[in-house]
DOTI-688985 format. One record per residue (C-alpha): residue in one letter; x, z, y. Coordinates in steps of 0.5 Angstrom, whole numbers, padded with zeros to 4 digits, always signed. Layout:
% residues N
aXZY ...
***
This chain:
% residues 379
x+0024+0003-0042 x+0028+0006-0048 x+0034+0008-0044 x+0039+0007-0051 x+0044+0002-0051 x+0045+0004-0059 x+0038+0002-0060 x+0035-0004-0054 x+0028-0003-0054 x+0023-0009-0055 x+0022-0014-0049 x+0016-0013-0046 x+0010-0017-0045 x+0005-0017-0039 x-0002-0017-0041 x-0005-0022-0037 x-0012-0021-0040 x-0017-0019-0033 x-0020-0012-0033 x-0025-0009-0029 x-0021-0005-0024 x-0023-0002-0016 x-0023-0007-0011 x-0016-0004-0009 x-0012-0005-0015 x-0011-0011-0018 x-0010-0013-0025 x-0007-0008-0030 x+0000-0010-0032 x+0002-0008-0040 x+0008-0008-0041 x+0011-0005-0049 x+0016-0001-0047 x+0018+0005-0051 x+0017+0011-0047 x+0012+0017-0048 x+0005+0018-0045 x-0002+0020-0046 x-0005+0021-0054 x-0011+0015-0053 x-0018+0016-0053 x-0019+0024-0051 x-0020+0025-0043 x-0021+0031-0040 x-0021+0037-0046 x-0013+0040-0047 x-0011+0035-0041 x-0009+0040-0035 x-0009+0034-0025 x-0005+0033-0020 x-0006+0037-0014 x-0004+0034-0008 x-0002+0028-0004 x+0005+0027-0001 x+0003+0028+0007 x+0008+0028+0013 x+0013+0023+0012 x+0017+0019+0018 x+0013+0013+0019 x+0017+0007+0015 x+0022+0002+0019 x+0025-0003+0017 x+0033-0003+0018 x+0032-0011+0020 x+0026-0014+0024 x+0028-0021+0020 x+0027-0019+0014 x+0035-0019+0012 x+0037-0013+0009 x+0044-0009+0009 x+0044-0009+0001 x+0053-0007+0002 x+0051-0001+0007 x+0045+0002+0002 x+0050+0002-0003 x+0055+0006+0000 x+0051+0011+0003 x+0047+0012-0003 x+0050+0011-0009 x+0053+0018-0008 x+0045+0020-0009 x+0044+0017-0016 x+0047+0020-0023 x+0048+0017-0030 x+0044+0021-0035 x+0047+0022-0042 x+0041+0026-0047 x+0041+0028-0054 x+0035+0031-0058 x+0035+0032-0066 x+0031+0025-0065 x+0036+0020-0061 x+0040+0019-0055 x+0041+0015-0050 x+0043+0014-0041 x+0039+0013-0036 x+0039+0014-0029 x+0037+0020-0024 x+0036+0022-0017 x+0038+0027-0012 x+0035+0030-0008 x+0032+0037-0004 x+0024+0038-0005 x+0020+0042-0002 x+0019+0050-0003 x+0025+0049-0009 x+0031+0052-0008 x+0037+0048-0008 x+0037+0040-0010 x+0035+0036-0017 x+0034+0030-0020 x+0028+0027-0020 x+0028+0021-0026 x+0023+0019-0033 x+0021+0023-0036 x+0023+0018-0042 x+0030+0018-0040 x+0031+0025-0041 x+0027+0024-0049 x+0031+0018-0052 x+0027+0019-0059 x+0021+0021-0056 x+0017+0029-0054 x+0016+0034-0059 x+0014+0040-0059 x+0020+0046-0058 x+0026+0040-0057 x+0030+0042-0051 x+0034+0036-0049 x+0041+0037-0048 x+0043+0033-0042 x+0049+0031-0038 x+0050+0029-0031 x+0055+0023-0029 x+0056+0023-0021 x+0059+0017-0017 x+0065+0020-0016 x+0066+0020-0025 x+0066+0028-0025 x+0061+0031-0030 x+0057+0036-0030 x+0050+0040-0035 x+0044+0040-0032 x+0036+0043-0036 x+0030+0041-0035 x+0025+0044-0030 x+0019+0040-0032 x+0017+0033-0035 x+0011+0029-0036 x+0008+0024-0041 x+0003+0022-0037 x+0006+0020-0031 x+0013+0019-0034 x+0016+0024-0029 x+0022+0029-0030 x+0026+0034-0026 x+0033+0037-0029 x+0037+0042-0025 x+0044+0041-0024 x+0049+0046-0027 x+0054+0045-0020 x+0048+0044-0016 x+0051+0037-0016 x+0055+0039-0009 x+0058+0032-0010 x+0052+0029-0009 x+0048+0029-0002 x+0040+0030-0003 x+0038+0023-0002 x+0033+0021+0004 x+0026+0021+0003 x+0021+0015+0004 x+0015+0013+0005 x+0011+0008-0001 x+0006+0007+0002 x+0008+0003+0009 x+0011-0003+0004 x+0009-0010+0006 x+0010-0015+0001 x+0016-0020+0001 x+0019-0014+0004 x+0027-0013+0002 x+0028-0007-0003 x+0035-0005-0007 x+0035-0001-0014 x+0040+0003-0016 x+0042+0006-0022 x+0045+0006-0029 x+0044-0001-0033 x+0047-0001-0041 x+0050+0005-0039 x+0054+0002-0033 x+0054+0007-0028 x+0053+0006-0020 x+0049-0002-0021 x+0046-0004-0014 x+0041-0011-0015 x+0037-0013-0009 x+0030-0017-0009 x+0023-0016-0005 x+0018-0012-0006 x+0013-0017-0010 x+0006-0013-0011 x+0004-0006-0009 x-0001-0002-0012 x+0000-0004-0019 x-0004+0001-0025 x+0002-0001-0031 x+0000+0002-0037 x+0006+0003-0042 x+0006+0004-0050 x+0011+0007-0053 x+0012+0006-0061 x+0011+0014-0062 x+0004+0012-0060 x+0003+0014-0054 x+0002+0012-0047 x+0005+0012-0040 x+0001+0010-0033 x+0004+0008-0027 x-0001+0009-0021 x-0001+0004-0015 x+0006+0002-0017 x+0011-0002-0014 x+0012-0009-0017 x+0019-0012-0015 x+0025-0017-0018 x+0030-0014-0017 x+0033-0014-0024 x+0031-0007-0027 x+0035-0006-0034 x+0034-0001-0039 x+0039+0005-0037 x+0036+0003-0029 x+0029+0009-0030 x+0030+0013-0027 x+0034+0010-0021 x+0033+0010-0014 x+0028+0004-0011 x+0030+0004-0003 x+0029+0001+0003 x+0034-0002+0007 x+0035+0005+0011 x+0037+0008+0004 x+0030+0012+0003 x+0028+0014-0003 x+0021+0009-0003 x+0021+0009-0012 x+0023+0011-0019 x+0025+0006-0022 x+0021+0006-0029 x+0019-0001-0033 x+0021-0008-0033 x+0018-0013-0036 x+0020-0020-0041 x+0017-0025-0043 x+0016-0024-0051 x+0021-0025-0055 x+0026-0025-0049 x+0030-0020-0046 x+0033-0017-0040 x+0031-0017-0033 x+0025-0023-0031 x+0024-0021-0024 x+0018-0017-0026 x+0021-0009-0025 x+0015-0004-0024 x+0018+0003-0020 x+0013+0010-0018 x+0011+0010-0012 x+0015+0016-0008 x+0009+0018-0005 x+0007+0019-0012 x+0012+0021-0015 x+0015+0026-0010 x+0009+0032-0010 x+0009+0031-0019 x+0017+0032-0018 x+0016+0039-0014 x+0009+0041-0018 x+0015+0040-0024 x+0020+0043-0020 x+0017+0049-0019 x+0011+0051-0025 x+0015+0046-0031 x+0008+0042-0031 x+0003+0039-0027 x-0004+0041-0027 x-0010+0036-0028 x-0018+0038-0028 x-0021+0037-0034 x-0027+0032-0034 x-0030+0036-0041 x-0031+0030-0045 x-0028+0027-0050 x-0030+0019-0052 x-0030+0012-0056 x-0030+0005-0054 x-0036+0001-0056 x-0039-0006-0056 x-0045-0008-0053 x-0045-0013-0059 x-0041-0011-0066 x-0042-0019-0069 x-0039-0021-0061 x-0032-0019-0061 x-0031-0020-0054 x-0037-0017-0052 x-0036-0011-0046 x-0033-0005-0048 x-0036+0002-0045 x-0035+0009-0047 x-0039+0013-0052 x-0040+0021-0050 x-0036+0024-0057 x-0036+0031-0055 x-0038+0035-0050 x-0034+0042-0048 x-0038+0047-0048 x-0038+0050-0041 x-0033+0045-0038 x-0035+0040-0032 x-0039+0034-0037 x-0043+0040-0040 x-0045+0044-0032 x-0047+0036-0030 x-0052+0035-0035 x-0048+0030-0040 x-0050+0029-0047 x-0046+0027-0053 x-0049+0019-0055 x-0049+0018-0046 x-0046+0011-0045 x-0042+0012-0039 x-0043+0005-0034 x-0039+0008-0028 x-0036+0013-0024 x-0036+0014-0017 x-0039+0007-0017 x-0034+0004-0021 x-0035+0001-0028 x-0032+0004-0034 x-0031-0001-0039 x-0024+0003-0043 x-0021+0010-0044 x-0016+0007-0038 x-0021+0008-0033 x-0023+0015-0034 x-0015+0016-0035 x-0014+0012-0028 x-0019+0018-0024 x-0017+0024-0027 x-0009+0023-0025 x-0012+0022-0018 x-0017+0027-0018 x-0016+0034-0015 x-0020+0041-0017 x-0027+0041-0014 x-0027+0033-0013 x-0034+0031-0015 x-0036+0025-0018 x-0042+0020-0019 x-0042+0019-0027 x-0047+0014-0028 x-0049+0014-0037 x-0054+0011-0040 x-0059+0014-0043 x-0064+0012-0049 x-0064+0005-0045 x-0065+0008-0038 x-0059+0009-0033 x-0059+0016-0031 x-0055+0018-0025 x-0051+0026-0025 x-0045+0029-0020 x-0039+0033-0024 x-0036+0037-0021 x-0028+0037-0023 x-0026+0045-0025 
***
């Protein structure tokens, strides 16, 4: 969501239209918000993948067996940890909001927010954002940037104080979530710095495809759906459980169209997620992405049926890439990929974000009307 109060973004407007997905995920989620992302329809060829899965924390648990939820303690334990974030390119400015905390193999703390947050007008080549932090306590203080991600809507500033006011938030774990569970989101909404809402967790692996009006696409992977009222202003802000862990960024709400304001549809970024994309962030400035060495078009199984199926057309194929080693040809319509079929440029964009170096996977394509089965190994 567009994180500035001088020019409110649109309200934005689920798409309920059902695709094809992996058992596990449910429908996809479009919300038309102004924030950055991926330039449609290449897959692979420039793009650099995530590395790694956050392991090894404490098993979550609840701070109450009946489902109530403490909301007046989180808030004072962990509002300390939450920033407002004022940014400025030559393109817009605007506030959102970050968290504090300490990453693994990085030296001193950080704040983890959107990377929308920290380009109000939007990503360009060689535009270096200025940034201000504002902790709780009211007192200011500059801060770079480490590392952002248009796909993933992930950035990582350096506070110039290494913000001593402000205790490293305690990490959680996503992945324990249960539906109906209570949750608090903290932030910055409209610009009003230490805002506390509170509501439940509504869904759990949601894939949330987010457009920007510079053409370009965020995608939330397994994120978290919740009605706890996230405004523009709280991206970037904490999601926590009842024990003040850190289990989601908040990113993207969601309206009714025409409407505006919360609606009870929040999306956040799992911490799971989040978490090791914020430390390869941290450490390099960017996050690296094995390339699937194709580029392709959407086509339809009829042009006179404007609702028939969509599949993936083989553009291009980089010479010496993964595609070119499997055996793919330029003219392969793709069916599946490791089973699941692949009916959009989405769902190539969904496998690469998840994907490690050295995974391989089973692409299906049909061939001169016959289907034909290889392995590409991802480099």
């Amino acid at each position: 969501m567009t994180d500035t109060p001088n020019s409110p973004a649109p309200s934005p407007t689920p798409d309920d239209r059902p695709r094809r997905r992996p058992a596990r995920r449910p429908s996809p989620v479009t919300a038309t918000l102004a924030i950055m992302g991926l330039v449609g329809g290449l897959v692979g060829g420039g793009l650099v993948a995530l590395i790694g899965w956050w392991s090894g924390w404490a098993t979550h648990e609840s701070s109450s067996s009946d489902g109530s939820c403490a909301v007046a303690t989180v808030a004072e334990d962990t509002l300390p940890s939450v920033v407002t974030i004022s940014a400025r390119t030559s393109s817009g400015a605007g506030t959102g909001s970050g968290v504090v905390a300490k990453l693994s193999g990085v030296d001193g703390t950080v704040v983890i927010t959107n990377e929308h947050v920290v380009f109000p007008g939007g990503a360009a080549a060689g535009v270096v954002p200025q940034l201000t932090l504002t902790y709780a306590d009211g007192s200011t203080a500059p801060a770079k940037l480490l590392g952002a991600d248009q796909l993933t809507d992930l950035a990582v500033l350096q506070p110039a104080d290494d913000a001593p006011k402000a205790p490293a938030i305690p990490l959680g774990s996503s992945g324990d979530l249960r539906v109906g569970e209570p949750v608090v989101a903290l932030g910055a909404p409209l610009g009003l710095t230490s805002t506390v809402t509170s509501g439940i967790v509504s869904a759990t692996d949601r894939y949330v495809r987010v457009p920007s009006d510079a053409g370009t696409t965020a995608h939330l992977l397994d994120a978290i759906q919740t009605d706890a009222a996230i405004n523009p202003g709280n991206s970037g802000g904490a999601l926590t459980d009842c024990s003040g862990r850190l289990v989601g960024i908040n990113t993207a709400g969601a309206s009714p169209g025409g409407e505006s304001g919360s609606s009870g549809l929040g999306f956040a970024i799992p911490a799971d997620f989040a978490v090791p994309t914020a430390e390869q962030l941290a450490k390099q400035g960017s996050v690296n992405r094995p390339a699937l060495g194709l580029q392709v078009q959407t086509v339809r199984s009829s042009l006179e049926d404007p609702d028939a199926e969509t599949r993936l057309m083989i553009q291009q194929i980089q010479p010496g890439g993964a595609a070119d080693k499997a055996g793919l040809e330029v003219g392969d319509v793709i069916l599946s990929v490791n089973g699941t079929p692949v009916h959009e440029t989405d769902d190539l964009v969904q496998v690469q974000l998840r994907a490690r170096a050295g995974d391989e996977l089973k692409v299906t394509v049909l061939r001169d009307g016959k289907e034909v089965s290889t392995t590409l190994t991802l480099a």
